[in-house]
Structures are given as C-alpha cells and as structure tokens.
C-alpha positions in Angstrom: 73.6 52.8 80.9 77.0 54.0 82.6 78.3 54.9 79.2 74.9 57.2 78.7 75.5 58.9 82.3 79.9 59.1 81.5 79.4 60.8 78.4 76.0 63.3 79.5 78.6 64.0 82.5 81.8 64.6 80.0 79.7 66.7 77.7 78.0 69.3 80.6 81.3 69.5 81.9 83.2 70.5 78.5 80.3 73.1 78.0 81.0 74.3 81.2 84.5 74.8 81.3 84.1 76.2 77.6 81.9 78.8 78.9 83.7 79.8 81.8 87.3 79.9 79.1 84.9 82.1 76.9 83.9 84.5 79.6 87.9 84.7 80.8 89.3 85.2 77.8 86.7 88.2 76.6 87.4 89.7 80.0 91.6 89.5 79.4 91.0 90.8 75.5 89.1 94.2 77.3 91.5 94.4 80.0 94.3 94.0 77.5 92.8 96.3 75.5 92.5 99.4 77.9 95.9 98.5 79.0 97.0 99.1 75.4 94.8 102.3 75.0 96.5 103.5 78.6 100.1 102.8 77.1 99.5 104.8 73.6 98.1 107.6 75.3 101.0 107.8 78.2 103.7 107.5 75.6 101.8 110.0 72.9 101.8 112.5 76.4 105.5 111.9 76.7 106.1 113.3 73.5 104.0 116.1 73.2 103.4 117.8 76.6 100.2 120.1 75.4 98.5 117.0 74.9 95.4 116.5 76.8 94.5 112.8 77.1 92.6 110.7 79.2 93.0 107.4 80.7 90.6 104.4 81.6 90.9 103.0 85.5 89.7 100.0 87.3 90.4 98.0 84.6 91.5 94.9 87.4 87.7 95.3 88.0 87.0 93.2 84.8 89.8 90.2 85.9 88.0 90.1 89.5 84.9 89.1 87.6 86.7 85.4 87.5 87.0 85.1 91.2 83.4 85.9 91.9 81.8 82.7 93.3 79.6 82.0 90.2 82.6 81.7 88.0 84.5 79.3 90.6 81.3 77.0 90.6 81.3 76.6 87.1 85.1 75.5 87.1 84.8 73.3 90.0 81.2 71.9 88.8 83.1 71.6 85.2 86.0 69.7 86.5 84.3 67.7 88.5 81.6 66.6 86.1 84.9 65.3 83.7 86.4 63.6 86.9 82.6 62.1 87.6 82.0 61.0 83.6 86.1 59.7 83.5 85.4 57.2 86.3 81.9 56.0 85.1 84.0 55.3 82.1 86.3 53.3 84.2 83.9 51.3 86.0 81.5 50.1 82.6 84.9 49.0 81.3 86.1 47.6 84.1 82.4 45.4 84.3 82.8 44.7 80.6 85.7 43.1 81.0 85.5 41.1 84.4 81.8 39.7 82.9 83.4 37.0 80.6 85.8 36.0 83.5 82.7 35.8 86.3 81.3 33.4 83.7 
C-alpha cells in the first residue's frame, strides 16, 4: 500500500513541477522574444535615423507571473509531494527488509 501512495505522490508531483517548467519557460521564450524584437528595432534606428519604430514595454510583467502565489504553490506543493512519495519509499523498504529479521 505505501508503494501505491510513494508512487501516486511521485507522479502528482512530477506533473506538477512539469507544469509550472512549462508555464516558465513559455513566459522566458515571449519575454526573450520582445527583448529580441526591442534590440532589432533599436539597432535598425541607429542606422537609419528617419526610421519610425516602435518598441514593446513591460515585458518583466510576463517573468513576475512566476512569483505570483499560485505559481509558488505549485513548486512548493511539487517538491514536496517528491520529498513525501521519496520517504514513503524509504519506509516500505525499510519494513521489507526488517520483516525477515523480526521473524
């Protein structure tokens, strides 16, 4: 039964932490990218004064999505449900092997 609950625990916890990796890196790739679209239009600017170009702004806006307390929950609740499935782990092999020596 422990090795039922240590792997149900391991799994939720991988799908968490997957999930929150997922959402962090699609918000990096669109900060990245505006960063990149910021850069091209700057340096395109430099070179041809007339040039009327536009940049995006608030762009840290889509990294502070990570520190909102939804997205800490999930890494904590991740973590520790892989710290809480580890141990169960630990303590159904830990009874498997002390039952031949209680006999």
């Amino acid at each position: 039964m422990l090795g039922i609950i240590s792997a149900l625990c391991s799994l939720i916890g991988s799908i968490l932490l997957a999930y929150r990796v997922y959402k962090i890196l699609g918000t990096f790739k669109t900060t990245l990218s505006l960063h990149e679209h910021n850069i091209n239009h700057l340096i395109y600017k430099s070179n041809n004064p007339d040039y009327m170009t536009f940049t995006f702004t608030g762009s840290h806006e889509a990294s502070e999505e990570f520190m909102q307390k939804t997205g800490i929950k999930l890494v904590v609740s991740g973590f520790a449900l892989l710290g809480i499935g580890a141990l169960l782990k630990v303590i159904e092999l830990t009874i498997a092997l002390a039952q031949p020596l209680l006999k």
